[in-house]
C-alpha positions in Angstrom: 35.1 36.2 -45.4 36.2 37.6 -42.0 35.3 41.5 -41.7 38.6 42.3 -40.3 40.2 40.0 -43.2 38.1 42.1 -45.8 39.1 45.2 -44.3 42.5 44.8 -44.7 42.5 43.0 -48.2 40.1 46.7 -49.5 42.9 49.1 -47.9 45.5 47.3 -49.6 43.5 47.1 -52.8 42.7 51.2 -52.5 46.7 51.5 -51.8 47.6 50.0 -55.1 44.8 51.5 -56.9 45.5 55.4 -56.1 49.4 54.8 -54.7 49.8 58.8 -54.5 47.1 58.9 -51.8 47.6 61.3 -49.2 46.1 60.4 -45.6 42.9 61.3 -46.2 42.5 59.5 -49.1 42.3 56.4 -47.5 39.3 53.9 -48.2 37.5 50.9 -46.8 34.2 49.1 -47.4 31.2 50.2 -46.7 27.9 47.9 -45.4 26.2 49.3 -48.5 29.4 48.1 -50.4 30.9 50.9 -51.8 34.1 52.6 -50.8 34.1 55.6 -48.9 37.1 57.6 -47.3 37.8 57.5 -43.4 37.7 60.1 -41.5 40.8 61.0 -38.9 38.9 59.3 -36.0 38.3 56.5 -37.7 41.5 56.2 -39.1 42.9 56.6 -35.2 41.1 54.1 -34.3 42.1 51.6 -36.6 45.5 51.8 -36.0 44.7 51.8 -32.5 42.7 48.2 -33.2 46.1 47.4 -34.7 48.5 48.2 -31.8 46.0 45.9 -30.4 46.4 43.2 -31.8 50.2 43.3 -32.7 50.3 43.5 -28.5 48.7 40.5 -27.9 50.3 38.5 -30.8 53.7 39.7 -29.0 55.1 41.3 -31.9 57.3 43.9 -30.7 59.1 44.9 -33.7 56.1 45.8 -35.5 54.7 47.5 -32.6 57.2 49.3 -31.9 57.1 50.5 -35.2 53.0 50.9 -35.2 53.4 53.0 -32.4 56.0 55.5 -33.7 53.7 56.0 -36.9 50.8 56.9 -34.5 52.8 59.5 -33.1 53.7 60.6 -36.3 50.0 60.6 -37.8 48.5 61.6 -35.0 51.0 64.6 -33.7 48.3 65.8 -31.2 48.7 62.4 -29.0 52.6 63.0 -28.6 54.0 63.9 -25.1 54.0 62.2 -21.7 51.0 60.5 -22.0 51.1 58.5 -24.8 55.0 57.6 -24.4 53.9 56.0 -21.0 51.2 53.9 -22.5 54.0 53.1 -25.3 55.8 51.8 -22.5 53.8 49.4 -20.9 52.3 48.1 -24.1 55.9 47.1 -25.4 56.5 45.4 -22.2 53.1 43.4 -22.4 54.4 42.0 -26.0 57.4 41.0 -24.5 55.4 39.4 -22.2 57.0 41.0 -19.2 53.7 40.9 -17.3 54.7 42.1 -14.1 56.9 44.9 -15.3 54.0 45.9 -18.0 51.5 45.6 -14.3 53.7 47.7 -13.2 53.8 50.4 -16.2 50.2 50.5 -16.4 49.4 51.2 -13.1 52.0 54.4 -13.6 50.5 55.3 -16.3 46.9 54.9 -14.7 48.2 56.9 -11.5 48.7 59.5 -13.9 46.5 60.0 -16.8 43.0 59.1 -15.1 41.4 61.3 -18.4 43.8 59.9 -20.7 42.3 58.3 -23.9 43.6 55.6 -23.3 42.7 54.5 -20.0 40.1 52.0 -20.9 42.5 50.3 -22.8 45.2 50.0 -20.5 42.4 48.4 -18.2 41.6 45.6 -20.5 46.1 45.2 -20.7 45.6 44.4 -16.9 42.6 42.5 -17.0 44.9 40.2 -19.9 47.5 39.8 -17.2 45.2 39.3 -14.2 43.4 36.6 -16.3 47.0 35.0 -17.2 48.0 35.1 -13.9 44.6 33.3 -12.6 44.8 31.0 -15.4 48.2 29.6 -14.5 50.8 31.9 -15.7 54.0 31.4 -12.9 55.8 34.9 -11.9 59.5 35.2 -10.8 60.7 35.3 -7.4 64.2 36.8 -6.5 64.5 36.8 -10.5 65.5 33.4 -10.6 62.0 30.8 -9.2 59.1 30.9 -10.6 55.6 30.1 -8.5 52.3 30.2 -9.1 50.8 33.8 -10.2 47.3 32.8 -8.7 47.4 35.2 -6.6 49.1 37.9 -8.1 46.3 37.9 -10.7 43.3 38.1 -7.7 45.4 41.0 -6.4 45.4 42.3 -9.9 41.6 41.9 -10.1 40.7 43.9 -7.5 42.7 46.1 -8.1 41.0 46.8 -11.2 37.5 46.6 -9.7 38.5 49.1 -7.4 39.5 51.8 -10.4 36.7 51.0 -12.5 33.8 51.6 -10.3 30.5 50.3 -12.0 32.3 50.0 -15.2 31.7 47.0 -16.6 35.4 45.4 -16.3 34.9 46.0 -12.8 32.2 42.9 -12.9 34.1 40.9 -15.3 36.8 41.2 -13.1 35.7 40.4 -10.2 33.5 37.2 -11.3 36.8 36.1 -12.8 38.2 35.5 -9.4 35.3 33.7 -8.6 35.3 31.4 -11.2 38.8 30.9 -11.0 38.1 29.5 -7.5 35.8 27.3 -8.1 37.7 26.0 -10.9 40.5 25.1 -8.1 37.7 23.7 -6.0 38.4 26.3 -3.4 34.6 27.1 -2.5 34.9 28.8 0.9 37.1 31.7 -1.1 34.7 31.7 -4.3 31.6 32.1 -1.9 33.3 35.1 -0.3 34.4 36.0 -3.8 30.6 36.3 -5.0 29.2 37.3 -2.2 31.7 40.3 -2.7 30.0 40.7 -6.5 26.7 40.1 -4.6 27.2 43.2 -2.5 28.1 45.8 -5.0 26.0 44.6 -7.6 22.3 43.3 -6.2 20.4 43.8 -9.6 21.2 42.5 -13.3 23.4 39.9 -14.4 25.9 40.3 -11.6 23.0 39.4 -9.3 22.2 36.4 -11.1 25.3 35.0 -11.6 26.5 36.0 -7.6 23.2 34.5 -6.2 23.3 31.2 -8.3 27.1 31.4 -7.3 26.9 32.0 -3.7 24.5 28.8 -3.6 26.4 26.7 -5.8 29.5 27.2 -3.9 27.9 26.6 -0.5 26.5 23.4 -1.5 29.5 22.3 -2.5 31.4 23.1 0.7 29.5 20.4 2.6 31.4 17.4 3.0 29.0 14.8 4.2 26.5 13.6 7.2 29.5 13.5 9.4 30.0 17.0 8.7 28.4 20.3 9.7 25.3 21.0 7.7 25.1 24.9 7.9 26.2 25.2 4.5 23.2 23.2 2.9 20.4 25.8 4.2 22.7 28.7 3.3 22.3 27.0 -0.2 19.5 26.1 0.1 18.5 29.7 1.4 20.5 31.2 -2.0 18.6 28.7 -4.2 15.2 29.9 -3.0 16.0 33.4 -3.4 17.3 32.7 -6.8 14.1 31.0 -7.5 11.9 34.3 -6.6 13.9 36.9 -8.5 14.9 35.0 -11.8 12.0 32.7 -12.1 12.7 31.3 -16.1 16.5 31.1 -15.4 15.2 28.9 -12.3 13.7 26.9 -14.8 15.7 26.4 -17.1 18.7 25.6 -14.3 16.3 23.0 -13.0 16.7 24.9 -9.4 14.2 22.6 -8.3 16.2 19.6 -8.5 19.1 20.9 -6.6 16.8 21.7 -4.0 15.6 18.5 -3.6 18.8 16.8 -3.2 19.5 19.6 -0.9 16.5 18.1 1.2 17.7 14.5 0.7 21.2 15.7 2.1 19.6 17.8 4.8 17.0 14.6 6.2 19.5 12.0 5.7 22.0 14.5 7.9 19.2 14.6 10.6 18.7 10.6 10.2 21.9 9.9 10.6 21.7 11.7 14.2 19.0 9.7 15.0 21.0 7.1 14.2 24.0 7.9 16.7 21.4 8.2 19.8 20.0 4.8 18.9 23.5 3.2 19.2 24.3 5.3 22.3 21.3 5.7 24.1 20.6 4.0 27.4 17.1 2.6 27.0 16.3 1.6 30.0 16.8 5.1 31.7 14.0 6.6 29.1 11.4 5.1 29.8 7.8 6.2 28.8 9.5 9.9 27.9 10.2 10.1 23.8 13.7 9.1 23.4 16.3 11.7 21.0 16.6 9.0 18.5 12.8 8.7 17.9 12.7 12.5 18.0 15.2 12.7 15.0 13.4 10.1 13.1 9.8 11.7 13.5 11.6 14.6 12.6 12.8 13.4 8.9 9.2 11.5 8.4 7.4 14.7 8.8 9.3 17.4 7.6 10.9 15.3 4.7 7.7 12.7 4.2 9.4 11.6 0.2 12.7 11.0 0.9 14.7 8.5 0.8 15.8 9.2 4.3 12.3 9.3 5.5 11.8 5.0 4.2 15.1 4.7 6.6 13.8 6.2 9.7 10.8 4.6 9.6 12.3 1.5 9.5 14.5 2.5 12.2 11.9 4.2 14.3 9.7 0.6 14.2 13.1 -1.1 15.2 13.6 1.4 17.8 10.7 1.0 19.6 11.2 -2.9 19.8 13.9 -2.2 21.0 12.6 -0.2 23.5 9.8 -2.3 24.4 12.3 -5.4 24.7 14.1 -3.8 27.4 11.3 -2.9 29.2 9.8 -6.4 29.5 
């Protein structure tokens, strides 16, 4: 059975069992099984976990009332504070996201020490990752467009509070991901590269580097195209390779570097290529002509790929070519 399902099914059970309880008579279940009474903090915190929840089920009637009893069992959390964070979460479960935005960041403004500061973080990181996700937002009250990048804006913005919190990560990688989800790779590279910069070490590394790479090989559009972006990925790859060795294993890093190498000869065959169909071979001569340059070029630095079987085809057929011409 679900813990929180268990939870609730014991407090009801203690309720009916000893209904002239006061407050601190309430129960729940132990690990070791048995039923033991909470204490005030605990108790706090589980109607907390409750506001929670009846928040992002949108439930305002019952959070409005969950709320009230908070204040009432908890008399020392009345006041200016905790009516401003009432606020904002009865506008998130009305699923007013940009006037709740709005109320938090008030409230945030604020009550920097306020007890409830984390949470009204993870409120904004539900309505930045709404917004990124697809959510619309109103314009002039009346048309709704896309939110995209209303919930970016929100991101940050929450990065920018949090410091080296960990939301501040989650946040950020968020609006990476959510670029590459809409295939826009030049803004997710910057996006990780920005997660790159504040965080160099950990998980944020690893998931920037192997992001700044994966987005950079994807930019490149094709031999007719610039290449720059394939040895920046490339470069990303390597690096990735040398600080997380196993992950580079197990993420096959190897094999996207080779197909980087295949994309990075055949770009530099494919040159050849143009100055063999451009070239004037008579005015060469004995001097090594740009097109046989390119194709020695793939054949030695790139000797097993595919691209390398191409130019030495077209190298041969170059030079008889060449020698054709001279006769």
């Amino acid at each position: 059975m679900d813990t929180g399902i268990k939870r609730i099914l014991v407090l009801f059970a203690v309720a009916a069992v000893f209904p002239a309880a006061t407050e601190a008579d309430t129960y729940r279940l132990s690990k070791d099984g048995e039923l033991r009474a909470i204490d005030s903090n605990d108790k706090f915190a589980l109607a907390a976990a409750d506001i929670k929840t009846l928040g992002e089920e949108g439930k305002t009637k019952e959070l409005k009332k969950a709320l009230k009893d908070l204040k009432a069992n908890f008399p020392q959390i009345a006041g200016a504070e905790f009516d401003a964070f009432a606020e904002a979460e009865m506008l998130f479960a009305a699923g007013k996201f940009e006037k709740a935005f709005l109320s938090y960041e008030k409230f945030l403004n604020r009550f920097s020490e306020s007890r409830f500061y984390q949470a009204a973080l993870d409120r904004e990181f539900a309505i930045g990752t709404a917004y990124l996700q697809g959510r619309k937002k109103k314009v002039l009250w009346i048309f709704r467009v896309s939110g995209f990048d209303e919930g970016a804006k929100v991101m940050e913005k929450i990065a920018d509070r949090a410091g080296d919190w960990p939301i501040a990560i989650k946040a950020l990688v968020s609006v990476a991901q959510a670029y590459e989800k809409k295939e826009m790779f030049e803004e997710a590279y910057q996006q990780w590269s920005v997660v790159w910069g504040r965080w160099p070490n950990g998980d944020a590394a690893k998931d920037s580097l192997i992001g700044m790479a994966r987005c950079q090989h994807a930019i490149y559009r094709g031999p007719a195209y610039d290449s720059s972006c394939l040895l920046s990925a490339k470069g990303y790859y390597e690096r990735f390779k040398l600080m997380f060795p196993e992950d580079a294993k197990s993420l096959d890093i190897d094999q996207r570097l080779r197909l980087i190498n295949e994309q990075i000869a055949y770009k530099k065959f494919n040159i050849g290529k143009y100055y063999q169909r451009t070239q004037d071979k008579k005015s060469i001569g004995e001097q090594p002509d740009p097109a046989s340059l390119y194709f020695d070029m793939v054949m030695n630095n790139w000797p097993d790929s595919t691209a390398a079987k191409l130019a030495k085809d077209a190298a041969e057929k170059n030079e008889k070519e060449k020698t054709r011409e001279g006769k």
